[in-house]
C-alpha positions as CSV (number, residue, x, y, z in Angstrom):
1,X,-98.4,2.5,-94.2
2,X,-96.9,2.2,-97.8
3,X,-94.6,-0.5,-96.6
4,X,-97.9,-2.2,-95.9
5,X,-99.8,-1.7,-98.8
6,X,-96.9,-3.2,-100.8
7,X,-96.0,-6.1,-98.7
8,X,-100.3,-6.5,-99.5
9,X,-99.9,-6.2,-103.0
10,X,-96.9,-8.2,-103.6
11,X,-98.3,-11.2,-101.0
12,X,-99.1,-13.5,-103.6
13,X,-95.7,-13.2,-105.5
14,X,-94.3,-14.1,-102.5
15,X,-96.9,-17.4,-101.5
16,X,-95.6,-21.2,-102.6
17,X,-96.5,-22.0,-105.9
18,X,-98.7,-25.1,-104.3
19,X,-100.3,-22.6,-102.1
20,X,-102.1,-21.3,-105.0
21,X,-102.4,-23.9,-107.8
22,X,-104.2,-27.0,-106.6
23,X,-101.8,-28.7,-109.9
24,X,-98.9,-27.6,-108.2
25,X,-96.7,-29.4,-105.3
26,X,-93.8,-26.6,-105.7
27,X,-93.1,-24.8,-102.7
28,X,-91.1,-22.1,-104.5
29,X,-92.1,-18.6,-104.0
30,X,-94.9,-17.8,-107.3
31,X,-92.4,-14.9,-108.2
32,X,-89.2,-16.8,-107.7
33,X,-91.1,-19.9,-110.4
34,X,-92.2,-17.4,-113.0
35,X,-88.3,-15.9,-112.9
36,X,-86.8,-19.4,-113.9
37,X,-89.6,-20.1,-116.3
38,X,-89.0,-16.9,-118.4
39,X,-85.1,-17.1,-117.4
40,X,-85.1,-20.2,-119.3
41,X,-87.2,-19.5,-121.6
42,X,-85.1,-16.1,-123.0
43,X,-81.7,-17.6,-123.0
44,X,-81.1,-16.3,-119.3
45,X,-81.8,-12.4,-120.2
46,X,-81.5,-11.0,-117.0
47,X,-82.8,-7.5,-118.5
48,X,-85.8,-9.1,-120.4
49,X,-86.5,-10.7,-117.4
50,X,-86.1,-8.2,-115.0
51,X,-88.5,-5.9,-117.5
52,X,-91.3,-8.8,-117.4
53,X,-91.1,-9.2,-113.6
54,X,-91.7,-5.7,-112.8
55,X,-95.1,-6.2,-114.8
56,X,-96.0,-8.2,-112.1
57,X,-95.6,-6.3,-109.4
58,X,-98.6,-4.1,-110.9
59,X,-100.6,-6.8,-112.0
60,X,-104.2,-7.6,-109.1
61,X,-104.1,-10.9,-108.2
62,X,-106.5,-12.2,-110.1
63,X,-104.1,-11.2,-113.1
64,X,-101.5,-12.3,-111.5
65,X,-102.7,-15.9,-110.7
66,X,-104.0,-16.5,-114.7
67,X,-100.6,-15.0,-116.0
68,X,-98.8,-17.8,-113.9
69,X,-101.1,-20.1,-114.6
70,X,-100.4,-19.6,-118.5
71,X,-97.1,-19.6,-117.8
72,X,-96.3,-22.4,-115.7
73,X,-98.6,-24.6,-116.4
């Protein structure tokens, strides 16, 4: 049952970015498009990356959606 609950809470991480944003026609995965938005935007820090992605992971969705939203749009 945990398996579950995480596949349920990391669902939208793993929806097409035009699946979510009507301003979006990207089909990348919302987590893969907020990885190359802050990879490029920290000189390719893998670790600095890796430390903002996890925050993610914990964020509802509704969080989730504005943070992406800030940051992709």
């Amino acid at each position: 049952m945990a398996a579950t609950a995480y596949v349920e809470k990391t669902a939208l991480l793993d929806t097409a970015t035009k699946d979510i944003f009507d301003w979006s026609d990207d089909a990348t995965p919302l987590r893969d498009a907020m990885w190359d938005k802050v990879m490029d935007s920290n000189n390719h820090n893998t670790d600095a990356t890796s430390e903002q992605a996890a925050k993610w992971e914990d964020m509802n969705d509704c969080d989730l959606k504005a943070a992406a939203e800030k940051l992709l749009k």
